[in-house]
ChimeraX commands (.cxc) that place a marker at each C-alpha (Angstrom):
marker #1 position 31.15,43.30,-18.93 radius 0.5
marker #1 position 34.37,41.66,-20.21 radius 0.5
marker #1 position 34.08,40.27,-23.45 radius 0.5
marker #1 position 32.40,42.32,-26.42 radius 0.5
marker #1 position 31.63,40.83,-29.93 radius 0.5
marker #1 position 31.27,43.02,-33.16 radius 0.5
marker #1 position 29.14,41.44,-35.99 radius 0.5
marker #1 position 30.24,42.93,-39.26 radius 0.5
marker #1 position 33.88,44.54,-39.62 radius 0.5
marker #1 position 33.50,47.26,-42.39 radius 0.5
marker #1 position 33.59,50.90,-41.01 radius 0.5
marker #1 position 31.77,51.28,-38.02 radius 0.5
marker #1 position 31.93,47.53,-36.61 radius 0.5
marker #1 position 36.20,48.47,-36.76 radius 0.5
marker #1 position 36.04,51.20,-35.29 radius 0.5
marker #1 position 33.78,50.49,-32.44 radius 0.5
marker #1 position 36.42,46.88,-32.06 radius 0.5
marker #1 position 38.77,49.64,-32.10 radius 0.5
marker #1 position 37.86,51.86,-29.14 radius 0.5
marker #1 position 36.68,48.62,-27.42 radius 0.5
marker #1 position 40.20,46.97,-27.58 radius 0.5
marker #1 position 41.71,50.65,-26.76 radius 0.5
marker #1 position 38.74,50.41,-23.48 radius 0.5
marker #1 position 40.22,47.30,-22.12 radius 0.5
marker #1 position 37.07,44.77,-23.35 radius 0.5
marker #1 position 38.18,41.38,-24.54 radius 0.5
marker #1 position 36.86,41.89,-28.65 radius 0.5
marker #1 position 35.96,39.10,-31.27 radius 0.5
marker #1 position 35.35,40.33,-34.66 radius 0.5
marker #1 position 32.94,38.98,-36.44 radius 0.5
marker #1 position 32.67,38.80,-40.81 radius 0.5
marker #1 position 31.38,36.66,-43.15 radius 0.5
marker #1 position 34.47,37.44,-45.46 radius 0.5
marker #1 position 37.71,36.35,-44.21 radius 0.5
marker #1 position 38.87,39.13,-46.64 radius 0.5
marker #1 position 36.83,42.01,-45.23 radius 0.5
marker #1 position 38.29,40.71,-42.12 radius 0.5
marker #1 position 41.98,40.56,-42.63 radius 0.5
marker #1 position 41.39,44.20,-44.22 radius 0.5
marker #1 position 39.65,45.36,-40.41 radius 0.5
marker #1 position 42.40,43.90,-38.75 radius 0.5
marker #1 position 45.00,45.61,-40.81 radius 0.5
marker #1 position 43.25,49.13,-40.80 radius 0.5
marker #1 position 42.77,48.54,-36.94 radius 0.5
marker #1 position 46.43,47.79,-35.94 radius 0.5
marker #1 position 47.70,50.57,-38.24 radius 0.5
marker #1 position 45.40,53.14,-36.72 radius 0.5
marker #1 position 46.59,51.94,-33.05 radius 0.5
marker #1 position 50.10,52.39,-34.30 radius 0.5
marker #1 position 49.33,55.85,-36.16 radius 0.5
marker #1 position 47.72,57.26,-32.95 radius 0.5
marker #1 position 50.80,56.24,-30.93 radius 0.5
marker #1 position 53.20,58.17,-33.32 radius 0.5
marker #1 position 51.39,60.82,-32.96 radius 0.5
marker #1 position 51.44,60.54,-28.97 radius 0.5
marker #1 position 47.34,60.18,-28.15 radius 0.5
marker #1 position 48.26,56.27,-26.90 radius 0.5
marker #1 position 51.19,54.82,-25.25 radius 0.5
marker #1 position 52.91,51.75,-27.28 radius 0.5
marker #1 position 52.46,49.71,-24.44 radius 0.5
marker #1 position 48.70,50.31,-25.28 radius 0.5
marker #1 position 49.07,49.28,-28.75 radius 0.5
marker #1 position 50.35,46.16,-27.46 radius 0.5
marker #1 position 47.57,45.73,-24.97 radius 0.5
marker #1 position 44.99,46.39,-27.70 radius 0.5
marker #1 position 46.08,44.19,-30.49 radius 0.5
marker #1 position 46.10,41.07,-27.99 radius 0.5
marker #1 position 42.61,42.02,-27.24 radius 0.5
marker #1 position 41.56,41.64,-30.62 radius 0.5
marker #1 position 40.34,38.35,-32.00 radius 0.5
marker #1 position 38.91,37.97,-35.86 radius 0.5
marker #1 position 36.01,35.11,-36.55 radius 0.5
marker #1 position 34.28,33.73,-39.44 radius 0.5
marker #1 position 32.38,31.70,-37.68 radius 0.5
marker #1 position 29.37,33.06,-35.97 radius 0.5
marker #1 position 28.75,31.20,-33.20 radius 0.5
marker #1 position 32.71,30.77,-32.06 radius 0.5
marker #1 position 32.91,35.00,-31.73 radius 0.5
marker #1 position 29.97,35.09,-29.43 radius 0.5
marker #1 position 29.40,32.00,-27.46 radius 0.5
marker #1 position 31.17,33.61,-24.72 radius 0.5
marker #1 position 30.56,37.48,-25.13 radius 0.5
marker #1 position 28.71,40.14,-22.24 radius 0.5
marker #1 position 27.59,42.16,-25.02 radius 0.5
marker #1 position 27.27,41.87,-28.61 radius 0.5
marker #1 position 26.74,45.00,-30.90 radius 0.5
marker #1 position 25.68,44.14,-34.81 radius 0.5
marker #1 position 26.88,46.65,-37.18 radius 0.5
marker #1 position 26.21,45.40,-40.85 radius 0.5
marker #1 position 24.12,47.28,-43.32 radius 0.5
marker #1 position 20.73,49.01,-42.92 radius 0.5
marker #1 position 18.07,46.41,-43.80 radius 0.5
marker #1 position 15.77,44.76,-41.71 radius 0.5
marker #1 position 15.80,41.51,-42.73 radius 0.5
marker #1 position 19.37,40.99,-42.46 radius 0.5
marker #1 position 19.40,42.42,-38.63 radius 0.5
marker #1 position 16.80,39.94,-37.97 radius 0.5
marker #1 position 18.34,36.82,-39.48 radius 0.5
marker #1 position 21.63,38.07,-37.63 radius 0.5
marker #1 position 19.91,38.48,-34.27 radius 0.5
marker #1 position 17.49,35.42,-34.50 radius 0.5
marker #1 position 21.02,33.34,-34.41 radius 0.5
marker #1 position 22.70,34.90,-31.85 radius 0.5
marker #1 position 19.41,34.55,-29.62 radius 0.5
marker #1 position 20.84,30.71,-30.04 radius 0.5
marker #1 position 24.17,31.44,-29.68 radius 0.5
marker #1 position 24.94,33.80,-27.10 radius 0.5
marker #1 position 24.58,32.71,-23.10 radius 0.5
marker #1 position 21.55,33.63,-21.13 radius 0.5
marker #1 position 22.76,37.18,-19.77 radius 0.5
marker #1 position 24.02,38.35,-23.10 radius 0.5
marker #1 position 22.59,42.38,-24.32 radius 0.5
marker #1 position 21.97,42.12,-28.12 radius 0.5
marker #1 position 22.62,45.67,-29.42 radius 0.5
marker #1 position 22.46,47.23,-32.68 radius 0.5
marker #1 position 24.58,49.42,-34.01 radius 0.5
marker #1 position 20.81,50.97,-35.90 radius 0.5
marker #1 position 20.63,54.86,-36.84 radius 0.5
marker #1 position 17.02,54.77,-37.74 radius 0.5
marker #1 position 15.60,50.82,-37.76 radius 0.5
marker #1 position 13.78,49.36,-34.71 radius 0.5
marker #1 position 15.37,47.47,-31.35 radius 0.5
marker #1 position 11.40,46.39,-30.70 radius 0.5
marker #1 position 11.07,44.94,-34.26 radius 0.5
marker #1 position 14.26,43.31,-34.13 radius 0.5
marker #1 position 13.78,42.22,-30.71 radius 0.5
marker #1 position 10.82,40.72,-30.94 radius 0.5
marker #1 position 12.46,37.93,-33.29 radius 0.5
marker #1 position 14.34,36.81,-30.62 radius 0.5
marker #1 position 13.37,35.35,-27.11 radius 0.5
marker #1 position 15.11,37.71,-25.15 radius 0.5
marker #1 position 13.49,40.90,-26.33 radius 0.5
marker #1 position 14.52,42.78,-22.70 radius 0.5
marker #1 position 17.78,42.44,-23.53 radius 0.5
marker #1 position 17.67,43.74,-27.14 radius 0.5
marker #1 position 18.49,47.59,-27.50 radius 0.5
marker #1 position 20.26,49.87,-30.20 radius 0.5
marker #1 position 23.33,52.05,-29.29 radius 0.5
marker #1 position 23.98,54.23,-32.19 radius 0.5
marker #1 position 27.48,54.92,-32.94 radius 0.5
marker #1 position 28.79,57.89,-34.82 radius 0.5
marker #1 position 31.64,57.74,-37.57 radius 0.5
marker #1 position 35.05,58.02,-36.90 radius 0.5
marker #1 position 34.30,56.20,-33.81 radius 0.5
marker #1 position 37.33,56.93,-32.01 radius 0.5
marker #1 position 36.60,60.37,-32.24 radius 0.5
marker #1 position 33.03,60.90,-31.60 radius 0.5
marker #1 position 31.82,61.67,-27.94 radius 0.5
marker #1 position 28.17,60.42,-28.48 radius 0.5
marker #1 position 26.33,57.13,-28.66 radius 0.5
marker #1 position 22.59,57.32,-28.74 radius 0.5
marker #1 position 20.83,54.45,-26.48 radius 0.5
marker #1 position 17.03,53.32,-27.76 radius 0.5
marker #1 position 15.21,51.67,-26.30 radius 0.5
marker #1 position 12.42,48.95,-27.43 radius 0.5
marker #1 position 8.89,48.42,-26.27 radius 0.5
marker #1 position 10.16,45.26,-23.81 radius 0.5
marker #1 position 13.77,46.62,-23.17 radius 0.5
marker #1 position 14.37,46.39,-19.68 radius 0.5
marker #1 position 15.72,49.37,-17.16 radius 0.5
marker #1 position 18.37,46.78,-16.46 radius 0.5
marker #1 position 19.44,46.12,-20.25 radius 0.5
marker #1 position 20.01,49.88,-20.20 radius 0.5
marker #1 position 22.12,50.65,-17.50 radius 0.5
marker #1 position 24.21,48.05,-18.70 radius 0.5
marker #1 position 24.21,49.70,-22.04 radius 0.5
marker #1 position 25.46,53.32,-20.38 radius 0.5
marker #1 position 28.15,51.24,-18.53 radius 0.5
marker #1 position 30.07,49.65,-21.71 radius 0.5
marker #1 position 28.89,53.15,-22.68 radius 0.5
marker #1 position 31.15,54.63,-20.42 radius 0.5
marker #1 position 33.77,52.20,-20.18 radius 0.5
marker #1 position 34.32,53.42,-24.14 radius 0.5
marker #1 position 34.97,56.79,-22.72 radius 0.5
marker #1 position 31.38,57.72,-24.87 radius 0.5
marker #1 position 28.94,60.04,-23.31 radius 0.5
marker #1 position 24.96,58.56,-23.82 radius 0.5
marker #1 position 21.51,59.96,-24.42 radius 0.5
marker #1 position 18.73,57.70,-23.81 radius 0.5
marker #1 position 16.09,58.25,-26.57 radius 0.5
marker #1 position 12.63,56.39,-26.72 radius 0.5
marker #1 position 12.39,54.36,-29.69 radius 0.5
marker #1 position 11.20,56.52,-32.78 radius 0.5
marker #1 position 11.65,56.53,-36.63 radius 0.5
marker #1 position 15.11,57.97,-37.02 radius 0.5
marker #1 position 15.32,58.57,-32.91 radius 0.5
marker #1 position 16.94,62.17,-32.38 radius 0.5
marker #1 position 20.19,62.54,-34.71 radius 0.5
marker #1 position 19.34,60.82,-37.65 radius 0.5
marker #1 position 15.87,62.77,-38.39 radius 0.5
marker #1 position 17.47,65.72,-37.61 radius 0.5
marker #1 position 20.78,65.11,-39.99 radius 0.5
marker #1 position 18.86,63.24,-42.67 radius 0.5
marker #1 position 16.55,66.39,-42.75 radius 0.5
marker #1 position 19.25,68.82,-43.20 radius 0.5
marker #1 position 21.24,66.69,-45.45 radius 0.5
marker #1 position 18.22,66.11,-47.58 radius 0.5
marker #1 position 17.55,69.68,-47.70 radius 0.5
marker #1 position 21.30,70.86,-48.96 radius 0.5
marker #1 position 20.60,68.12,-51.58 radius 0.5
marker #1 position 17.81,69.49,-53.00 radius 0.5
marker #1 position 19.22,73.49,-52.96 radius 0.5
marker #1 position 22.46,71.94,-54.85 radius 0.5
marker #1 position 20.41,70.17,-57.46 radius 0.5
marker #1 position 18.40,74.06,-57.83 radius 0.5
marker #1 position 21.22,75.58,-58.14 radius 0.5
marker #1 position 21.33,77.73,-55.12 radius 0.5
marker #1 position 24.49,77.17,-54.54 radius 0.5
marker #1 position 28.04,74.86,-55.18 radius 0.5
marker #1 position 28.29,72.26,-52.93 radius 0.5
marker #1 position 30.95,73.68,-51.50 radius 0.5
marker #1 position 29.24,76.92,-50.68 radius 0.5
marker #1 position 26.96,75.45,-48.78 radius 0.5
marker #1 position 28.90,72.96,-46.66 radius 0.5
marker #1 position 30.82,76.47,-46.27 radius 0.5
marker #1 position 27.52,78.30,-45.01 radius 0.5
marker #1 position 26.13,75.93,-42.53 radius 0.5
marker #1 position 29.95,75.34,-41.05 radius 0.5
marker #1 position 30.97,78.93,-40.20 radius 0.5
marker #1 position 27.23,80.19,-39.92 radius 0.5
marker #1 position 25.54,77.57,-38.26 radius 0.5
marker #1 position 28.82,76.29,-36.40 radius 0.5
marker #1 position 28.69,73.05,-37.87 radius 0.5
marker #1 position 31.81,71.05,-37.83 radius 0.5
marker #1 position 31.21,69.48,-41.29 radius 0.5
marker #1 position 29.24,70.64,-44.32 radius 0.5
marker #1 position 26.09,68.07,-44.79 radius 0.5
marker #1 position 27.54,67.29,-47.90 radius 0.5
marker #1 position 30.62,66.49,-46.98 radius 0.5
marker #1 position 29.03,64.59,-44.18 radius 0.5
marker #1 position 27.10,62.79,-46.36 radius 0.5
marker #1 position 29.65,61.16,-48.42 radius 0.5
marker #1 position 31.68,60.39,-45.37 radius 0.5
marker #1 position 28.71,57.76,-43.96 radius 0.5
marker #1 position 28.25,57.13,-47.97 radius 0.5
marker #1 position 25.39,57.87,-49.93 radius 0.5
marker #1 position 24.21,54.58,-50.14 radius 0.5
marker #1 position 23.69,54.05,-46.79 radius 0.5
marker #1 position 21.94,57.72,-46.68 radius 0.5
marker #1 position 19.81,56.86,-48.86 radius 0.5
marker #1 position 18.56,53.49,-47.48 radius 0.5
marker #1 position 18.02,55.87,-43.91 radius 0.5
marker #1 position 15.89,58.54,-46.07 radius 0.5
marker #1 position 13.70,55.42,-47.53 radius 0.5
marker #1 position 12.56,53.95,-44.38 radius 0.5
marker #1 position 11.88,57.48,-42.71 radius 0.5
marker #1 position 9.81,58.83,-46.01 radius 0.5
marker #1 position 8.18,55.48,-45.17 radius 0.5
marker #1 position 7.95,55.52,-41.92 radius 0.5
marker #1 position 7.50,59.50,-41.37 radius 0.5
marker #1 position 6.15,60.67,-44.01 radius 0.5
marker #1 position 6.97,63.41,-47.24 radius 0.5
marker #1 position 9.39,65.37,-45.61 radius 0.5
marker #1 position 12.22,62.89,-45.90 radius 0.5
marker #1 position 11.39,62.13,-49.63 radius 0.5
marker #1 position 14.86,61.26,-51.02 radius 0.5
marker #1 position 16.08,63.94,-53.02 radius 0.5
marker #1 position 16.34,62.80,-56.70 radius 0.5
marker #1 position 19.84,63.80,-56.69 radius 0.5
marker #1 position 20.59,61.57,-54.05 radius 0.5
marker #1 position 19.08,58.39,-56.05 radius 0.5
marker #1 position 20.69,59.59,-59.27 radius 0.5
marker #1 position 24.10,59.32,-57.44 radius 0.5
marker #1 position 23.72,56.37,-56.06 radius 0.5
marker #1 position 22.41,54.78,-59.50 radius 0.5
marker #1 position 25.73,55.87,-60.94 radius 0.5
marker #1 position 27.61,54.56,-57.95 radius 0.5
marker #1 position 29.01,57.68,-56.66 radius 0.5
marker #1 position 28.80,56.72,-53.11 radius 0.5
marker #1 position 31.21,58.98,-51.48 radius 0.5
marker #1 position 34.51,58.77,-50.03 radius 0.5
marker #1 position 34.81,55.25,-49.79 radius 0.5
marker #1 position 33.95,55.08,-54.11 radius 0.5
marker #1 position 36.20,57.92,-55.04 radius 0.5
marker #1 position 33.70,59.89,-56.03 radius 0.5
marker #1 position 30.37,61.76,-54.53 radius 0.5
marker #1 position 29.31,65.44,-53.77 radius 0.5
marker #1 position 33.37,65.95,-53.52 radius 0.5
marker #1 position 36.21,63.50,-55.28 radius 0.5
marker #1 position 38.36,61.99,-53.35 radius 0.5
marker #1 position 41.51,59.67,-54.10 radius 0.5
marker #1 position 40.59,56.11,-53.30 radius 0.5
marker #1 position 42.98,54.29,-50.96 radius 0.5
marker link #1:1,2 radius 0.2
marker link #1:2,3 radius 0.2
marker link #1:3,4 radius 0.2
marker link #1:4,5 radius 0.2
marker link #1:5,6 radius 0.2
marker link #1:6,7 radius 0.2
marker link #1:7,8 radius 0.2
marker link #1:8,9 radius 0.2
marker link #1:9,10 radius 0.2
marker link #1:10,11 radius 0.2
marker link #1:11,12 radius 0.2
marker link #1:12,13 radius 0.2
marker link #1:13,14 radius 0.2
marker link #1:14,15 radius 0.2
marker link #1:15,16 radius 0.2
marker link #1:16,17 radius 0.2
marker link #1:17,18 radius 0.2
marker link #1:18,19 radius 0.2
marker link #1:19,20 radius 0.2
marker link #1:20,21 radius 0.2
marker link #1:21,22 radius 0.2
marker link #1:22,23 radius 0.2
marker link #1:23,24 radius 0.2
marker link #1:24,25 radius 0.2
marker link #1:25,26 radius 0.2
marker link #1:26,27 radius 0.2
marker link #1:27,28 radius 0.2
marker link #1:28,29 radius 0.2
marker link #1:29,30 radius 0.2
marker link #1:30,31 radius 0.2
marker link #1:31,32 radius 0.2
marker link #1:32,33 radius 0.2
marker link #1:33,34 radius 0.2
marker link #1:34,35 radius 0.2
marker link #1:35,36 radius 0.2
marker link #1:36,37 radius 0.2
marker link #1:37,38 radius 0.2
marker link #1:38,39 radius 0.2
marker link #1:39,40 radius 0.2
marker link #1:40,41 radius 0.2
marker link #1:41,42 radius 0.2
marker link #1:42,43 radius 0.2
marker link #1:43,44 radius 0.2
marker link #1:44,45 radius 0.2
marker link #1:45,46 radius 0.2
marker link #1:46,47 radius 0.2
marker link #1:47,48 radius 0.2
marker link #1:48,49 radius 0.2
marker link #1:49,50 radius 0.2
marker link #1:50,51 radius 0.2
marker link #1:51,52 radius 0.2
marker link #1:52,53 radius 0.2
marker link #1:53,54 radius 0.2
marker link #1:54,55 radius 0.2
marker link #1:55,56 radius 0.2
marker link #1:56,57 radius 0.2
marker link #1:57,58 radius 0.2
marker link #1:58,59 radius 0.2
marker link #1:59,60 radius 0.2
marker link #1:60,61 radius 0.2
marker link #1:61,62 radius 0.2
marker link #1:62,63 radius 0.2
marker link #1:63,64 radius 0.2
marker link #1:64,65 radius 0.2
marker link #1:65,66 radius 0.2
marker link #1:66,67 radius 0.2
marker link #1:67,68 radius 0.2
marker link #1:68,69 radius 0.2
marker link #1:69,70 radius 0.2
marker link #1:70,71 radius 0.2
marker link #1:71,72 radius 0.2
marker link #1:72,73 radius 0.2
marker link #1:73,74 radius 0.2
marker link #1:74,75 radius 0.2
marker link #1:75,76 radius 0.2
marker link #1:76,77 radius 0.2
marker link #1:77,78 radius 0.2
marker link #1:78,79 radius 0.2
marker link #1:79,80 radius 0.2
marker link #1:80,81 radius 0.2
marker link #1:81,82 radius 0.2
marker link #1:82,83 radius 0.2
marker link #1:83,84 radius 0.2
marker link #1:84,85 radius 0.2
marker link #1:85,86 radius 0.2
marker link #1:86,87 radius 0.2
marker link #1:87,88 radius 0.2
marker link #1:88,89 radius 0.2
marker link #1:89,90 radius 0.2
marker link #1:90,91 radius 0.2
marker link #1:91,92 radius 0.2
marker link #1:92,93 radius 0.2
marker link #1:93,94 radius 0.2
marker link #1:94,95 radius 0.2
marker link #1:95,96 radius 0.2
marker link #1:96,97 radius 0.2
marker link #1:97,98 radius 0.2
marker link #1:98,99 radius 0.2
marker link #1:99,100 radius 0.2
marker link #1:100,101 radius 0.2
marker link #1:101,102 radius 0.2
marker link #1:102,103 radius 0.2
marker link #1:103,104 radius 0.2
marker link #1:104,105 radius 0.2
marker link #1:105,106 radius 0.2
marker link #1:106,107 radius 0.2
marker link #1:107,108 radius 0.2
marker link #1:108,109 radius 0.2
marker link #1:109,110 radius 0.2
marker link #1:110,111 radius 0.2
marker link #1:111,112 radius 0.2
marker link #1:112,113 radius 0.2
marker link #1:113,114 radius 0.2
marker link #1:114,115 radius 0.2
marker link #1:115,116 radius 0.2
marker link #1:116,117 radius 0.2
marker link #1:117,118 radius 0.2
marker link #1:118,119 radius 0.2
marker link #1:119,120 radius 0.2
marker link #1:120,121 radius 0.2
marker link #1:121,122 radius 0.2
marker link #1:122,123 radius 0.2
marker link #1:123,124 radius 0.2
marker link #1:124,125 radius 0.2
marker link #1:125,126 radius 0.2
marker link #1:126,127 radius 0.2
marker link #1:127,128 radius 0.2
marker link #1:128,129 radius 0.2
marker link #1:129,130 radius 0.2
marker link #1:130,131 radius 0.2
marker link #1:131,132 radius 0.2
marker link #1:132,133 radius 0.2
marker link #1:133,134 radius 0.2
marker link #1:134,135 radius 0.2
marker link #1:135,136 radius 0.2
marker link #1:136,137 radius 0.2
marker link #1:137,138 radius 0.2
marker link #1:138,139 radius 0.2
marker link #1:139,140 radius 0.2
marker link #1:140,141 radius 0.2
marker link #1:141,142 radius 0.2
marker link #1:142,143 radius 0.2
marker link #1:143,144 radius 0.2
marker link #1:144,145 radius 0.2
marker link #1:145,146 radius 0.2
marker link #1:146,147 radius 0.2
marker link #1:147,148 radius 0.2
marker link #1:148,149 radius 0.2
marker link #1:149,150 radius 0.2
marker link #1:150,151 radius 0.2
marker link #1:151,152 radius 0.2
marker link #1:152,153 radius 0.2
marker link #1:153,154 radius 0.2
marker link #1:154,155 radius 0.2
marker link #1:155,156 radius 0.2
marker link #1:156,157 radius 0.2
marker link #1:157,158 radius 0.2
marker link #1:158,159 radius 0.2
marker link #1:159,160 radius 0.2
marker link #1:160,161 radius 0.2
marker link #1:161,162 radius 0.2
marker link #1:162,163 radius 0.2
marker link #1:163,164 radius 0.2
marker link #1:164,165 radius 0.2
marker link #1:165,166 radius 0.2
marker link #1:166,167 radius 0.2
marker link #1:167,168 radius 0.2
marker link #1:168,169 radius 0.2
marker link #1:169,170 radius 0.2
marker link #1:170,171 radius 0.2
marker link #1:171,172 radius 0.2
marker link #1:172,173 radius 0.2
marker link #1:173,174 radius 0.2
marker link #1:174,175 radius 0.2
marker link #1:175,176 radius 0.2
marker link #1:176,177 radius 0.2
marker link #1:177,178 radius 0.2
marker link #1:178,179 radius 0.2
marker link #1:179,180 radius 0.2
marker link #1:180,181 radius 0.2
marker link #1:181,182 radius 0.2
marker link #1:182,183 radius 0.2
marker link #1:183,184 radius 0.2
marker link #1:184,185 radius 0.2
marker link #1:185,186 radius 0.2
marker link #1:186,187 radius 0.2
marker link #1:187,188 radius 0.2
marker link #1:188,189 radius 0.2
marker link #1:189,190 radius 0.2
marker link #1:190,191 radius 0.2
marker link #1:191,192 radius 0.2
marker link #1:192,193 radius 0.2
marker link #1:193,194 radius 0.2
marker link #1:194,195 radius 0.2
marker link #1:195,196 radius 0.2
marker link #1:196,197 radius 0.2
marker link #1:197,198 radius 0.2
marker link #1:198,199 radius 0.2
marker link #1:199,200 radius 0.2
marker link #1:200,201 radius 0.2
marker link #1:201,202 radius 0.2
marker link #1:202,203 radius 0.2
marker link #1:203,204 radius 0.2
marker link #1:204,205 radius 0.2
marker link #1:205,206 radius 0.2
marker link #1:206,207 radius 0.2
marker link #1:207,208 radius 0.2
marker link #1:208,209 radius 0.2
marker link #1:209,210 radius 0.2
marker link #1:210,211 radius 0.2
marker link #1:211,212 radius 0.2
marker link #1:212,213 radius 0.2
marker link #1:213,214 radius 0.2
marker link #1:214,215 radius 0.2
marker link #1:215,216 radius 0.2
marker link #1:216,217 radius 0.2
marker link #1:217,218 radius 0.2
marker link #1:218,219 radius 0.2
marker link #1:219,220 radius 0.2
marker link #1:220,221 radius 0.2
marker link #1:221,222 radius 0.2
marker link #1:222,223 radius 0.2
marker link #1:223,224 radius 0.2
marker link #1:224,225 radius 0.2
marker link #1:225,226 radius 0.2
marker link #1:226,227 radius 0.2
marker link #1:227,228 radius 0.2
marker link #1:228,229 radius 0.2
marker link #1:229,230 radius 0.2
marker link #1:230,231 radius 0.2
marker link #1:231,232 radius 0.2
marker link #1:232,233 radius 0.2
marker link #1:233,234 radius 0.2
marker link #1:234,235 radius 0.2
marker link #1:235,236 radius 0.2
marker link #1:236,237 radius 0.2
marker link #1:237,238 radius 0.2
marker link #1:238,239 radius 0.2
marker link #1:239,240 radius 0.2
marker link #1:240,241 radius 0.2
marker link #1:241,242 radius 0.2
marker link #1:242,243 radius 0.2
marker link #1:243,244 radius 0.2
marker link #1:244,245 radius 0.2
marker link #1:245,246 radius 0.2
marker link #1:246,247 radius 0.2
marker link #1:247,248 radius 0.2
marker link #1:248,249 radius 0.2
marker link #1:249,250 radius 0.2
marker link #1:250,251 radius 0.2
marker link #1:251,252 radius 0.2
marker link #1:252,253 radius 0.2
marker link #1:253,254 radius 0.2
marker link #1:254,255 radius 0.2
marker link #1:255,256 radius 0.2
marker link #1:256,257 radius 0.2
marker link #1:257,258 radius 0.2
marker link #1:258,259 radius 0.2
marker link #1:259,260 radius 0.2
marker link #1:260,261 radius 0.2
marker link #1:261,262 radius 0.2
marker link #1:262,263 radius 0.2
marker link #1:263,264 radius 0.2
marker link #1:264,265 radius 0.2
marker link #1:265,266 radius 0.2
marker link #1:266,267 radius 0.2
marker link #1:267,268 radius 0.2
marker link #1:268,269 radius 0.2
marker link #1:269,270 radius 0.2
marker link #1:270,271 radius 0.2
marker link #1:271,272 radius 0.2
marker link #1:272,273 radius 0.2
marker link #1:273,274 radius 0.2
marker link #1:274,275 radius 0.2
marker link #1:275,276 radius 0.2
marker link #1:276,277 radius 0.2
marker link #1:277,278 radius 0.2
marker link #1:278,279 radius 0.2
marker link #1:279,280 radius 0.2
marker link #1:280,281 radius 0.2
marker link #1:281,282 radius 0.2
marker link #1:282,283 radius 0.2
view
């Protein structure tokens, strides 16, 4: 496994090209907006830079890194060549499947299709394609460069091969793996979606100030962030697409807190709008 493609380049497709380039893998960058992509590109090589002032990466790493980085437009010219591919655009089906239906033309015979899913199918998705054994999810975790864990799912026709590929690039990204079998939400996401969903709902009855009850669950419960503060890191958006397909898929447990929906109706997404369960200066 040499060459690694990223489809999509907002914040988790750059930072998994990121720890890729850092890992040595030869790293095409994939978006359908030249802008989004010049943006990834600058965040990426600042970052590298960043982490070498502060002495976590030699410059002569940097170096290495950027020249392992390549940025596409075009589709079929970032993965025509690539081991591995790992999609990372938003959470909705149909857009996965259009996404993996063309690189099931465009990739070579032996490529893995992975998706960089927290909660949607690998058997769905893979049964669009004509490679379904070689279709899996690996589940990423934001900041990417400094989370240990990627979750590995398997689908219904995933083969024992596809994974043990998977834990290699796995490894080769310095990233312990679990292997979960494919479930609504697999292991993580229920369980964070759960407990986010459930701080939610006590700040909207007034049990507590947000900030009270990140407080509680970090120094009682050991947490290393507050679920609300968690929350508008991955962006409440995107939470709340992951708590709609598991109150579909699951049932009435994960029904979306109302707060949640009222948030995201007034666009206070989180960190990355200014503005969420916390404010935050925009960048």
């Amino acid at each position: 496994m040499k060459i690694l493609s990223v489809i999509g380049s907002g914040v988790m497709g750059r930072g998994i090209a990121y720890v890729a380039a850092l890992s040595n893998f030869q790293v095409n960058v994939h978006d359908i907006n030249q802008e989004a992509l010049d943006h990834a590109k600058t965040y990426i090589e600042n970052e590298l830079k960043k982490s070498a002032d502060r002495g976590f990466i030699q410059a002569a790493e940097v170096d290495r890194a950027i020249n392992n980085l390549t940025y596409h437009v075009d589709l079929k010219e970032s993965v025509q060549e690539a081991d591995i591919v790992i999609e990372a655009v938003l959470e909705k089906i149909e857009l996965k499947i259009d996404i993996f239906k063309k690189l099931d033309d465009y990739c070579p015979a032996h490529t893995v299709l992975a998706t960089n899913t927290s909660t949607m199918s690998p058997t769905e998705i893979g049964a669009q394609t004509l490679r379904p054994e070689k279709v899996i999810a690996m589940h990423f975790f934001n900041p990417v460069h400094k989370m240990k864990l990627i979750e590995i799912i398997k689908g219904l026709d995933t083969s024992k091969e596809t994974v043990e590929i998977t834990k290699a690039v796995g490894a080769k990204l310095g990233k312990e793996t679990v292997e979960v079998n494919e479930f609504p939400g697999f292991v993580t996401s229920r369980m964070n979606c759960l407990i986010g969903n459930e701080a939610m709902n006590m700040l909207m009855e007034g049990v507590a100030s947000a900030e009270d009850i990140d407080k509680a669950l970090k120094l009682g419960l050991n947490h290393p962030m507050g679920p609300l503060e968690l929350a508008d890191l991955v962006g409440l958006d995107s939470r709340l697409r992951n708590m709609e397909y598991l109150y579909e898929t699951l049932g009435e447990k994960y029904r979306p807190c109302p707060l949640l929906i009222k948030y995201v109706k007034a666009g206070k997404l989180g960190r990355k709008s200014g503005s969420g369960f916390y404010n935050y200066e925009k960048n």
